[in-house]
N, C-alpha and C positions, 0 to 999 in steps of 0.2 A: 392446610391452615387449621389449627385446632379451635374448635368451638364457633365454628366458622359453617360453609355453605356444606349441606351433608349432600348431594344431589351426585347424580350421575351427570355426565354431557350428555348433550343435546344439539345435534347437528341437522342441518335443515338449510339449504338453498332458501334464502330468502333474496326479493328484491332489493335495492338502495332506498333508500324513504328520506324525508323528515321526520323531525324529531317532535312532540307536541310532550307539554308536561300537565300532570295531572298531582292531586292530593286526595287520599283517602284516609279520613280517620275513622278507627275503630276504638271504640271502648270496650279493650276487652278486660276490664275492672266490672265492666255494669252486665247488664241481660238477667234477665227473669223468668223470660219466654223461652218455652222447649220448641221448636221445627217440629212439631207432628211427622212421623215418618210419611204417613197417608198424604202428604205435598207429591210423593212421589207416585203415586200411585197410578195403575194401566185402567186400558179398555178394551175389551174383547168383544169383536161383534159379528152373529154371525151376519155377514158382508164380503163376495169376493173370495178371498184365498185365506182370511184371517185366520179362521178355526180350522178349515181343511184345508190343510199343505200348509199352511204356517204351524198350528199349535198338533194337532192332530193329524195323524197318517192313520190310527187304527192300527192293530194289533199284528196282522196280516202282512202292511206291508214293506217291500224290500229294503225300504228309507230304515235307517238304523233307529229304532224305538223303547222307548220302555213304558211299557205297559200301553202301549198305541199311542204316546208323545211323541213327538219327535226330541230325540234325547241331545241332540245338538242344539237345538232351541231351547229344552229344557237346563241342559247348565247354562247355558248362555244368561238367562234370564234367573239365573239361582246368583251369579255376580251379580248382577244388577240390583237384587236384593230387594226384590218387590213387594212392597207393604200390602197393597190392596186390590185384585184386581174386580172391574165393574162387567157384569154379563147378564142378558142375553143382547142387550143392544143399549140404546142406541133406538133408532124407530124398529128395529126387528121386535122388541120388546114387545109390542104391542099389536102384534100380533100374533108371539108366539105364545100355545100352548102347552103348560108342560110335562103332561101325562101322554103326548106325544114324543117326549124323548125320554122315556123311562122303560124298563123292561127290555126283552128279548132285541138286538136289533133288527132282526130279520121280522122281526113284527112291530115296527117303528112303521106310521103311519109317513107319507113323503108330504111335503109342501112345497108351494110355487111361493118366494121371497119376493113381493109383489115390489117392495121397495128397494130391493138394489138389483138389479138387470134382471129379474124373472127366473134365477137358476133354481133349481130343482134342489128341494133340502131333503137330506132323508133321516135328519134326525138321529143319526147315528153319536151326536155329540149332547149331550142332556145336560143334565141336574147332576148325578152321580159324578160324568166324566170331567166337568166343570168343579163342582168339588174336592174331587178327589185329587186333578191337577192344585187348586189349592191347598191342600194338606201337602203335596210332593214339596211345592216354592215354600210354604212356611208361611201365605200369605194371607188378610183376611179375602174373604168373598163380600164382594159387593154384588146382590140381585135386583134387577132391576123387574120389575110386575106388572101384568098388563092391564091396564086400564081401560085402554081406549076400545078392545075387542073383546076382553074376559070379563067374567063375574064376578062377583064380592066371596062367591064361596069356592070358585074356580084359585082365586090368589089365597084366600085362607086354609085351602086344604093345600095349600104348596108350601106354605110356614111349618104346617101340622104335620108334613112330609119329610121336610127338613128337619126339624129342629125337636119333634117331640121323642120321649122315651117310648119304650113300648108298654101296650095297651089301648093306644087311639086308633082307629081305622088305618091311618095313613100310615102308621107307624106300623102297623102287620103287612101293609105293600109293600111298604120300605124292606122290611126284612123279607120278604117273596122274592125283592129285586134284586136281593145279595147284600144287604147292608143293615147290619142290628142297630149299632150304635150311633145315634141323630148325629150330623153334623153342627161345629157352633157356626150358626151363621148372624154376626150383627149389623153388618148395614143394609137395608130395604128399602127401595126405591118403590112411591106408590106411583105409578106411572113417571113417563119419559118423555119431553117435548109435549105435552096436552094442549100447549099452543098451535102445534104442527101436524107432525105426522102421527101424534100421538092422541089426535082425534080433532082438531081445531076446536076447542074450546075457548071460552071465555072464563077470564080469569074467577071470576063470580062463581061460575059453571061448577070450574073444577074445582075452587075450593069445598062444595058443598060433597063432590066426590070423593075428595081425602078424607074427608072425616068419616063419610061411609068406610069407605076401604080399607080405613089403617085400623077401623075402628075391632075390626072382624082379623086384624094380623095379630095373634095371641103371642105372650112371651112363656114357653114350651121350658119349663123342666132347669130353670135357670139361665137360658136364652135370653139375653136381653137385646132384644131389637133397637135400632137405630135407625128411627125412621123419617126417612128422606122427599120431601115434596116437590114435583117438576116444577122448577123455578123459571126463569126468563131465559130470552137469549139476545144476547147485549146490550142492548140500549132501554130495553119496556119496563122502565121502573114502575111501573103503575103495576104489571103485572107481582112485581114483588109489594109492592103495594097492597094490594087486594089479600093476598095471601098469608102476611102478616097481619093486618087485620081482620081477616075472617076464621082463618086456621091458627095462627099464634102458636099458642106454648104444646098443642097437639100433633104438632112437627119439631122433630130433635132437627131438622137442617133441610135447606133448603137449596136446590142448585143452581146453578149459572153455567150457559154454555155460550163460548164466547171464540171464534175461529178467525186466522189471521188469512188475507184474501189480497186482492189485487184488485179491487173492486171497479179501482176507475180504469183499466185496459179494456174494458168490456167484455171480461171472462177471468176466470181465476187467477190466470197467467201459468207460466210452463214451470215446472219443476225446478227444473236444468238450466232453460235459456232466459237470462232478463238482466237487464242492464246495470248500469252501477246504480242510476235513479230509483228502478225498480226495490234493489236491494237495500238503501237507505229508506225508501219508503215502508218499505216489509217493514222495516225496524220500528218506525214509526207507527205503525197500526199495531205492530203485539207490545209497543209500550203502552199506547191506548188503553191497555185492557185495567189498567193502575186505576185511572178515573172512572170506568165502569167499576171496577169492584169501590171504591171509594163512594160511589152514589149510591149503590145498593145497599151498603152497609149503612149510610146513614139514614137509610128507610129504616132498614135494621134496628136499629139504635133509638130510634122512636118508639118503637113498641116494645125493643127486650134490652132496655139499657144495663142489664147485667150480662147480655152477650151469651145466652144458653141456648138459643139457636144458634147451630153452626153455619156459614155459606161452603158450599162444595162446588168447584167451580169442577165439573165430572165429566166435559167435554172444552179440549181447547189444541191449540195448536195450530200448523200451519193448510190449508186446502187448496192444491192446485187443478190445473186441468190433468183429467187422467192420461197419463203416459201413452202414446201412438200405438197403435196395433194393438193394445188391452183390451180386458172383455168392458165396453159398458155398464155403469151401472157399478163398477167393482172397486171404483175410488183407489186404483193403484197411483199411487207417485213415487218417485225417487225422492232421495232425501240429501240436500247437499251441504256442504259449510253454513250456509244462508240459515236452515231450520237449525242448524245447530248454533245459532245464535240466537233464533227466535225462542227457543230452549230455556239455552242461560239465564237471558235479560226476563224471560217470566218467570223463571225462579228464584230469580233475584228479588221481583217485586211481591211474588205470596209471600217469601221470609219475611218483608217487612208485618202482612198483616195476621197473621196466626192468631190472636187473638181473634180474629172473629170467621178468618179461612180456615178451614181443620181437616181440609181434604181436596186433592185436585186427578182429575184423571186424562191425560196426555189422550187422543187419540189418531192411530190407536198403536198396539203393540205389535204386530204383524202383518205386512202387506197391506195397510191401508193408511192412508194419510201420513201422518209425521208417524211414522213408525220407527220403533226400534229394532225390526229385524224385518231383510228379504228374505224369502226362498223362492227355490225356481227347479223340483223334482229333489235330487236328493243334496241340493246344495242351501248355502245358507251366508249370509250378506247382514254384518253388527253397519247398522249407518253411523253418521255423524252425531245424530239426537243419541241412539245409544250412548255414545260414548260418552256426550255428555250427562248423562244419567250416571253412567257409573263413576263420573269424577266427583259430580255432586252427592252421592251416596253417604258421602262423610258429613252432608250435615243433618242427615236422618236423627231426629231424636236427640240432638245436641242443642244446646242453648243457643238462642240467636246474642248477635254483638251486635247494639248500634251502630251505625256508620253513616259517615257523610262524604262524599264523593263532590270534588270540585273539581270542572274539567270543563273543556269548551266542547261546545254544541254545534249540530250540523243543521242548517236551514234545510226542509223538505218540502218538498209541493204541498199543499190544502194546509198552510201553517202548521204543520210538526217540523218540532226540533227532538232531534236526536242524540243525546250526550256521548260521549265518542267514549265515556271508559262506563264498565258497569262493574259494580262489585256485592259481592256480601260474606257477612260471617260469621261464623260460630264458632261454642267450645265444644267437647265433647268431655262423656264422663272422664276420661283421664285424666282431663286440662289442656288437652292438646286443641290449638288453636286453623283453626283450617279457613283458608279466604280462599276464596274464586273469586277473580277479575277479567274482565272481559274487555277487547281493545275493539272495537266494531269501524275501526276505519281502513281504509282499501289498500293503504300507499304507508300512512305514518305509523311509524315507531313510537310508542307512548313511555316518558319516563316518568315513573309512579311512584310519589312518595307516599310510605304508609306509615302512618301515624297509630303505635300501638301505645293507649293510654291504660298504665296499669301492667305492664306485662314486658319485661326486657328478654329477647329472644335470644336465645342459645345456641337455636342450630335452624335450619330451613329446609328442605325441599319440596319438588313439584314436578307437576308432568302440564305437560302444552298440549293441546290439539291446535292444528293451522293447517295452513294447505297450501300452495300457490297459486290455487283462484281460487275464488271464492263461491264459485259455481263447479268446485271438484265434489265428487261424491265417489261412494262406494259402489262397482258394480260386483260381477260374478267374474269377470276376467281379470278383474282387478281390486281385492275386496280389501283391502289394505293403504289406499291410496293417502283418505283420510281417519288415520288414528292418532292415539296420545304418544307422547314421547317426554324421556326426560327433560327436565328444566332448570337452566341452571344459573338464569340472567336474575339473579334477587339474591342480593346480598345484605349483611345485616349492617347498620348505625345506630349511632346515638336513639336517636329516637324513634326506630323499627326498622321500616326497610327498606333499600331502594332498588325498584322494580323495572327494568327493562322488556316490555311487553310489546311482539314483534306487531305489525297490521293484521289484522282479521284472526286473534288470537284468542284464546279462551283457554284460562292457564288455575291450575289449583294448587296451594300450598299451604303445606302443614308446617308449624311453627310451634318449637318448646322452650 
């Protein structure tokens, strides 16, 4: 059919359903607001398997490498088109040193990583090898500094290391160490969790330490920092409280760490095994996080009603109990359909707020929590959250589109309702209009009208991810189970489009 559905087929066993109808309108005439690529943005921590055997093998060994990456991880994570990633943690931060991972590594001093199972660090992964994988991806570096165990000149001779020309002290080690030319590094984290593990502070406390800290982070040789204050985690609006009025306009942003739990089973709950209740409830708690960031923001919005503080919500996603037979301590999970939902539906809700969100960091990016990649020796495992990352990629940097979503709701235990469709949209510089919608119910078939105001469509395609349970994931005997495929249930009308989206679907389409 000319000027009609541009799509490949799309074949897929699905079950029989009913049917539920839904409306979505997009105004894609209106948007003003760009999606910050940095929505997308990773967390590398050393923790567990993350950095050794997920990002890093070292130079040495058998695992296919480049430059002691693991170069299977590295394209994998070169599609996915990584805006920003956050390092050295996470609570590792704060404790780590970082003139213990620089130099020879055979003269790399070792440490005991007190906070994630007691394994043995040897430092073989630093400052260079961390930036330097940044420069590979194309990505910025987010550094996160320690506070809660280092000194005002220990974290300012680590700016002076990075980021100055030569001529400063740091800068003639730098070049000792193999590296003439400063890296740019702009986002800097003054400490990490200072509520928690990042020293148990009071918010008073710490604020009087950010302005020491940040005060001693110089901006080196046209470096311009972007400096970032340990914000709350979920609900302590007082903590953002405090910190806007005592720190204010001497922090460019502030973060929010905000993780989606099981809280009322009396433990995380299982990756893999949990019920249909379970699985609406999940949904229910990572939509939560919309009124958490809404309250903080209007703390926000009290002290900086021109919005020049940014919120960076640098820790989120889903936390289960670690996987049988793991090492303790090493926050391994699986990752199934479920987290690739709980994916979607929150990047559905940053697009609405970018104006005041300007950066969010998933954690994390390998072998821990909602990750986007397993390994397991010299193999390698894209999850479902992956993939959802790579579908959403297309609205990195693109204009957001209004939108309103009318759809029925699903009753959940502790009073949440859960909207059974999620959507969002943007243009991108060509014009080309790109929607993800998401069908988050078990059984029904969603038929979705999309209402595009301003814009008559020409041609459409898309790709689906689905599965046939909704507790299917990706393993190593089977890494393939849960991916994307063509889509070819949306066709065009009068007035946009109409959307046949199968149960527990998560589907994206480009529209000219």
């Amino acid at each position: 059919m000319k000027n009609a559905i541009l799509c490949a087929a799309f074949c897929l066993s699905l079950p029989l359903s009913a049917q539920q109808t839904a409306t979505v309108n997009i105004h894609a005439d209106q948007g003003s607001r760009i999606i910050p690529k940095e929505i997308y943005g990773q967390f590398a921590e050393h923790l567990g398997t993350c950095i050794y055997g997920g990002l890093w093998v070292g130079e040495d060994s058998p695992i296919p490498n480049t430059q002691g990456y693991r170069t299977d991880v590295l394209e994998a994570l070169k599609r996915l088109k990584v805006p920003v990633m956050r390092w050295p943690g996470g609570c590792f931060a704060d404790e780590y040193h970082w003139m213990d991972g620089i130099g020879p590594k055979e003269n790399r001093p070792r440490m005991v990583n007190n906070n994630w199972g007691g394994t043995v660090e040897d430092n073989s992964f630093g400052t260079h090898e961390f930036l330097n994988l940044c420069e590979l991806l194309g990505c910025e570096p987010y550094i996160s500094g320690n506070v809660g165990s280092g000194s005002v000149e220990e974290m300012a001779k680590w700016v002076e290391y990075m980021t100055s020309e030569q001529g400063s002290p740091m800068a003639k080690l730098r070049l000792e160490n193999g590296r003439e030319k400063p890296w740019k590094v702009k986002y800097f984290g003054v400490g990490n969790e200072s509520w928690g593990c990042g020293g148990s502070m009071r918010p008073e406390y710490y604020s009087d330490l950010y302005r020491r800290y940040s005060t001693y982070c110089r901006n080196y040789n046209g470096n311009q920092l972007f400096k970032i204050a340990s914000g709350a985690s979920d609900y302590d609006y007082n903590w953002t409280e405090v910190l806007m009025r005592n720190i204010g306009h001497r922090m460019d942003g502030i973060s929010l760490h905000y993780y989606t739990v099981l809280g009322w089973t009396g433990s995380k709950g299982s990756a893999t095994q949990f019920s249909d209740e379970d699985y609406y409830w999940t949904l229910g708690k990572c939509r939560e996080i919309e009124e958490v960031v809404k309250r903080h923001m209007a703390i926000m919005d009290r002290f900086d009603p021109k919005k020049q503080i940014a919120l960076l919500v640098d820790e989120w996603g889903t936390w289960w109990d670690e996987e049988p037979g793991t090492v303790p301590g090493h926050l391994y999970q699986q990752n199934t359909l479920r987290d690739a939902f709980v994916a979607s539906l929150t990047l559905d809700i940053f697009h609405q707020y970018t104006d005041r969100i300007k950066m969010t960091n998933i954690a994390q990016i390998a072998n821990v929590l909602q990750s986007m990649i397993l390994t397991r020796d010299d193999k390698m495992v894209l999850t479902p959250t992956y993939h959802v990352f790579e579908m959403y990629n297309v609205h990195q940097d693109a204009t957001y589109l209004p939108a309103e979503v009318e759809c029925t709701y699903k009753e959940v235990r502790d009073r949440r309702r859960v909207p059974l469709v999620s959507a969002t949209a943007s243009r991108d510089q060509e014009g080309r209009i790109h929607i993800s919608l998401s069908n988050v119910h078990l059984t029904d078939t969603e038929e979705v009208t999309v209402r595009l105001e301003g814009l008559k469509a020409k041609s459409v395609e898309g790709r689906i991810l689905t599965s046939e349970r909704i507790d299917d994931y990706n393993s190593f005997d089977q890494p393939a189970r849960v991916q994307p495929k063509a889509f070819k249930d949306a066709r065009i009308t009068n007035e946009g489009l109409r959307v046949k989206l199968p149960a527990k679907s998560i589907v994206t389409l480009e529209v000219k």
